[in-house]
C-alpha positions as a Markdown table, in Angstrom:
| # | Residue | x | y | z |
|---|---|---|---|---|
| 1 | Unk | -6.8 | 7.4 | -7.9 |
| 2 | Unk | -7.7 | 4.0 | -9.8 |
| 3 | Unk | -6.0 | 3.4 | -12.6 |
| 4 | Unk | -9.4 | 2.3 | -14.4 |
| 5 | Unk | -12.1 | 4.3 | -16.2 |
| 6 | Unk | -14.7 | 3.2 | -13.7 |
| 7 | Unk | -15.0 | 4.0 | -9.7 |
| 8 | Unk | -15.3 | 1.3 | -6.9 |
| 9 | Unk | -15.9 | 2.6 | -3.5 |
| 10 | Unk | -16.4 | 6.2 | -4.2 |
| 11 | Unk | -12.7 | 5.7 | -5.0 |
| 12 | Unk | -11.6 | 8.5 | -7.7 |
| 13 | Unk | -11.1 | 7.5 | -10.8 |
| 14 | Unk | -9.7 | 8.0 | -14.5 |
| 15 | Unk | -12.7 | 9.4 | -15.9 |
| 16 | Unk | -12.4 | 11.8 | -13.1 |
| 17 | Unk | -9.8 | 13.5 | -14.8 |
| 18 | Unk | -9.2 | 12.9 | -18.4 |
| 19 | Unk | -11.8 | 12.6 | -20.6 |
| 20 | Unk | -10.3 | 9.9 | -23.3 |
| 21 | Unk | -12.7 | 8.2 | -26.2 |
| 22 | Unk | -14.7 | 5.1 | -25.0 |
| 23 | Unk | -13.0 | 2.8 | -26.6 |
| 24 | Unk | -9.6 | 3.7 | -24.6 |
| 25 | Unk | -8.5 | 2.0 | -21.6 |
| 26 | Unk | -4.8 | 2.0 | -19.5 |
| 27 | Unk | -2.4 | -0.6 | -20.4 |
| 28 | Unk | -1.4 | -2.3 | -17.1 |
| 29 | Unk | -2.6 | -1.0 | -13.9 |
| 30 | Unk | -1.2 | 0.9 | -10.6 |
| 31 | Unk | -2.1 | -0.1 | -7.5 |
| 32 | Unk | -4.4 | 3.0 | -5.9 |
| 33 | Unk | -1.3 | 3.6 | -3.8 |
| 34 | Unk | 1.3 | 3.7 | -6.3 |
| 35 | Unk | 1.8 | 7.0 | -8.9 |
| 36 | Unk | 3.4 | 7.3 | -12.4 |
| 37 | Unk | 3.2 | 6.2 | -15.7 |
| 38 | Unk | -0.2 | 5.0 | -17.6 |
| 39 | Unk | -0.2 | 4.4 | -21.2 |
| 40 | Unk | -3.5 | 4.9 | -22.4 |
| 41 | Unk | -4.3 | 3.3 | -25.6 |
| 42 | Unk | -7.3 | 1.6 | -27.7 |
| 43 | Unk | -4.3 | -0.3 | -29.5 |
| 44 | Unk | -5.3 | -4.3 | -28.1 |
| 45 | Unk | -2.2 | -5.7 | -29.9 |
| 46 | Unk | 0.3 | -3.0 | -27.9 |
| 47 | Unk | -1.6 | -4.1 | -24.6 |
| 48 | Unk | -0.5 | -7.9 | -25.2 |
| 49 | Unk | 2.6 | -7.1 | -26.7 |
| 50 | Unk | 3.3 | -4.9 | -23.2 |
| 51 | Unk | 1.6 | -7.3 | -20.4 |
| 52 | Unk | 2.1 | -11.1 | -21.5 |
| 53 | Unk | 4.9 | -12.3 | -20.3 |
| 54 | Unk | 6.8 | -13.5 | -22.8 |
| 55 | Unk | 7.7 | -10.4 | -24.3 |
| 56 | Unk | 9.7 | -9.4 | -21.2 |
| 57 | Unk | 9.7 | -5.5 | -21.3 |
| 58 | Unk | 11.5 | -3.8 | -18.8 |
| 59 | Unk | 9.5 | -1.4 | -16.2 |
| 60 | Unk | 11.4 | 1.4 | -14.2 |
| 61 | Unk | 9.8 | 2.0 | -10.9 |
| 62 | Unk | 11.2 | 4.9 | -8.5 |
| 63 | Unk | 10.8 | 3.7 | -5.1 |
| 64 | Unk | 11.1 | 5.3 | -1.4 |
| 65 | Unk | 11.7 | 2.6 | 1.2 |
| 66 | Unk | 11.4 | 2.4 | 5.0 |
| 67 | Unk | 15.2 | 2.9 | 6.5 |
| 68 | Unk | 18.6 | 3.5 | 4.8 |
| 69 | Unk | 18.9 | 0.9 | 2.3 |
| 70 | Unk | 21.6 | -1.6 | 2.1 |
| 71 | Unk | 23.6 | -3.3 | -0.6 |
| 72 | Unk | 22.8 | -6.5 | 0.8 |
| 73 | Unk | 19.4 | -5.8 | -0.7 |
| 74 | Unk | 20.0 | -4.2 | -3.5 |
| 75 | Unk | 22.0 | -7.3 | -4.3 |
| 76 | Unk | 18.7 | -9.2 | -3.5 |
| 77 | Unk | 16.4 | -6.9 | -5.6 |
| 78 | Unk | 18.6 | -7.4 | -8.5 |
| 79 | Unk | 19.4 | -11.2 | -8.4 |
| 80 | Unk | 15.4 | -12.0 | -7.9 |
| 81 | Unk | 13.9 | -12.6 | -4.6 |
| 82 | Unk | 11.2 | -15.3 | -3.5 |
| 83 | Unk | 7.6 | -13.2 | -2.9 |
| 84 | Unk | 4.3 | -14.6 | -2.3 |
| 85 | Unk | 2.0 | -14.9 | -5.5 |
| 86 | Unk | -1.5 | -16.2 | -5.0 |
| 87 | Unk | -0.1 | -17.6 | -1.9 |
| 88 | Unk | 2.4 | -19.5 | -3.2 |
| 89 | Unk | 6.4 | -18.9 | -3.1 |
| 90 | Unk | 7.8 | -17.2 | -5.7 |
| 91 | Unk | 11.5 | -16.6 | -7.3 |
| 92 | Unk | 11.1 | -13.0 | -8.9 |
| 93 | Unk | 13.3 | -13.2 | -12.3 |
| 94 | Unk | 16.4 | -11.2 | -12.2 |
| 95 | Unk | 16.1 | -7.4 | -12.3 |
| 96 | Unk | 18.4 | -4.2 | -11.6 |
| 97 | Unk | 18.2 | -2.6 | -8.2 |
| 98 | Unk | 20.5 | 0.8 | -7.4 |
| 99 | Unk | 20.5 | 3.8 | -5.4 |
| 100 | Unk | 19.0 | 7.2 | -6.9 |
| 101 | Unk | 21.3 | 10.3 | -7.4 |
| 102 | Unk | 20.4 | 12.8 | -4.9 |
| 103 | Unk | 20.4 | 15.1 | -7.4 |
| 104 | Unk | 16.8 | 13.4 | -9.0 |
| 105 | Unk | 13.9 | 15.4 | -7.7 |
| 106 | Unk | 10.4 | 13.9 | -7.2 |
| 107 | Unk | 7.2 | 15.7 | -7.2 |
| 108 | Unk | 5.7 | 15.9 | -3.9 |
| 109 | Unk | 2.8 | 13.5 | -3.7 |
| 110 | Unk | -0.7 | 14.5 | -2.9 |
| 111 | Unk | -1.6 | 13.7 | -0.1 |
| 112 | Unk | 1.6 | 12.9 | 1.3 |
| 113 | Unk | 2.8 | 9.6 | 2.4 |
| 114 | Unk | 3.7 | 9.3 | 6.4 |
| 115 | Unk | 6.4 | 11.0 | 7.7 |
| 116 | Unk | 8.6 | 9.3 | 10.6 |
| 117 | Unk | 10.8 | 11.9 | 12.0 |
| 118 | Unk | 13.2 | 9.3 | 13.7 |
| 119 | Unk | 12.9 | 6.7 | 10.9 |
| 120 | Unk | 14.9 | 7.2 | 7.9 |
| 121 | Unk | 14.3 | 6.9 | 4.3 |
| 122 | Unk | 15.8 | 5.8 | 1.1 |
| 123 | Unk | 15.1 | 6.4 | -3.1 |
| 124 | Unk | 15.9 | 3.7 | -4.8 |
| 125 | Unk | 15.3 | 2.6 | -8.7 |
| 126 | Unk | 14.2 | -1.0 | -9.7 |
| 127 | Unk | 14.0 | -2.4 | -12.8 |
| 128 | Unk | 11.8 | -5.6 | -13.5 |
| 129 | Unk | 10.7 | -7.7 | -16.1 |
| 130 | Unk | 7.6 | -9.1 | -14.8 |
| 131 | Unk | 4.2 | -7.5 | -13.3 |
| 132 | Unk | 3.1 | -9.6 | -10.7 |
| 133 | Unk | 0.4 | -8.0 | -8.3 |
| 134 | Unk | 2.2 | -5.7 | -6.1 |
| 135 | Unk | 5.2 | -7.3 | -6.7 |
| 136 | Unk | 7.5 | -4.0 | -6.3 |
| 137 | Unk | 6.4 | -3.6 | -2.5 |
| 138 | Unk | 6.3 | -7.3 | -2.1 |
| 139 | Unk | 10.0 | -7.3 | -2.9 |
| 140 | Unk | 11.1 | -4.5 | -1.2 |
| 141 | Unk | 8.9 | -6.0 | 2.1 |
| 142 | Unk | 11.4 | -9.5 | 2.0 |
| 143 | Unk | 14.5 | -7.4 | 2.1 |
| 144 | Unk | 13.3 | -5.9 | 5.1 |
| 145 | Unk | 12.9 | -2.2 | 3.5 |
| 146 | Unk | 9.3 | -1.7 | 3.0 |
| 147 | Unk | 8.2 | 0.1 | -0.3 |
| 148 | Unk | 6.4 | 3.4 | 1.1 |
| 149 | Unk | 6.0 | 5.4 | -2.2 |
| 150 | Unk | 6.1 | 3.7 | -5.5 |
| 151 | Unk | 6.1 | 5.4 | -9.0 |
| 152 | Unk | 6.3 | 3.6 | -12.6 |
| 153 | Unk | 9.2 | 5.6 | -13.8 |
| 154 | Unk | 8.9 | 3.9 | -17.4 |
| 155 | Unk | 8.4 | 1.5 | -19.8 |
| 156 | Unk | 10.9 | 0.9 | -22.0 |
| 157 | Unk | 11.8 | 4.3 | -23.6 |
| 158 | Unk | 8.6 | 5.8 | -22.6 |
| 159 | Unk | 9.3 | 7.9 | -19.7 |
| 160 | Unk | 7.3 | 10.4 | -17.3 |
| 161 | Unk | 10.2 | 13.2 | -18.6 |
| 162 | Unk | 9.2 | 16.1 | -18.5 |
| 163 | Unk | 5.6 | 15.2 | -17.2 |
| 164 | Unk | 4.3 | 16.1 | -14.0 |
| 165 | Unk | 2.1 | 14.6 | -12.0 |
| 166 | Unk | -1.9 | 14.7 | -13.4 |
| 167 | Unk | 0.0 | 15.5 | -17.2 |
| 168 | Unk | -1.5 | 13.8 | -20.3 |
| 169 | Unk | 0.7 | 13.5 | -23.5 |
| 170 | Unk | -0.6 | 12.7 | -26.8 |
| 171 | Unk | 1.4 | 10.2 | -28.8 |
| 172 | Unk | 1.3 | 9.1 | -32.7 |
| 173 | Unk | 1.5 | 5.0 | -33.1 |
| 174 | Unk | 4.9 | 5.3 | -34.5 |
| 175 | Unk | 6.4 | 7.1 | -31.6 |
| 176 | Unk | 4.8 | 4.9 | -28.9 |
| 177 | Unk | 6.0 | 1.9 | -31.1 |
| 178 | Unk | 9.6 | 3.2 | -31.5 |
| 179 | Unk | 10.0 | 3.8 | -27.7 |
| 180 | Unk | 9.0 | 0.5 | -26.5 |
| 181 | Unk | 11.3 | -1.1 | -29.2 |
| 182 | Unk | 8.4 | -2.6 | -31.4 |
| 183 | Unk | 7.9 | -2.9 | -34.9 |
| 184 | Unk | 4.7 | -1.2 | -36.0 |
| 185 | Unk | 2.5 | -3.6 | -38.0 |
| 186 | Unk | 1.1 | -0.7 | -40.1 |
């Protein structure tokens, strides 16, 4: 679905599924393709505080690339990697790149992405800094290991445990606050 309150293209949306207060929006997007965690909040400061990038907060993304991944490229992933942004080259600021546990299970998605019999696959986890549009799948692409599913495991300390997919949990300002790391300004 969009992660937005409003359709384009007959596309499902938010408002499809949660019904929210008008004056509540997401905090950072997904791309249609990608699953995971939305903060939804009619806070304006917290959405600053969480997408300019000055304040640098960390995003955990679980990702499934094409092929068995190498440490050549998780090297890569971690020391920042030039992508394209806006058309233009672009050194990726360091991150953290590693293998998941197999013992880490994963919803299955809905619908399901495509399955290669003869083409292997990989989970990884990254851990960025930045958002950059599509930047996840961009750098998995450059390593040669394209992204193929792609869920926002967390932000900061907010993660989806124990959610499941389609799950909404309601949060007081002080406990949102506290896992991001932030000072309230009540």
């Amino acid at each position: 679905m969009l992660s937005q309150f409003t359709s384009e293209n007959s596309k499902a949306c938010l408002k499809d599924f949660f019904e929210v207060p008008k004056d509540v929006y997401p905090v950072g997007r997904l791309d249609y393709d990608s699953e995971g965690l939305l903060l939804l909040t009619n806070d304006k400061s917290l959405n600053h505080r969480l997408l300019h990038p000055s304040f640098a907060h960390e995003r955990g993304y679980r990702v499934q690339v094409e092929g068995l991944i190498t440490n050549e490229a998780l090297q890569q992933l971690s020391s920042g990697i030039t992508i394209q942004v806006d058309g233009k080259p672009y050194l990726t600021a360091a991150g953290k790149a590693s293998r998941l546990p197999d013992h880490i299970v994963i919803p299955d998605r809905n619908p399901p992405i495509r399955f290669r019999k003869h083409i292997p696959t990989s989970w990884i986890k990254i851990v960025i800094t930045e958002g950059k549009n599509r930047q996840v799948r961009k750098m998995t692409a450059a390593t040669g290991f394209p992204t193929l599913r792609l869920i926002r495991y967390s932000l900061e300390g907010l993660t989806l445990d124990p959610m499941l997919p389609g799950d909404m949990i309601d949060m007081n300002q002080n406990d949102v606050y506290g896992k991001l790391g932030l000072l309230t300004h009540i």
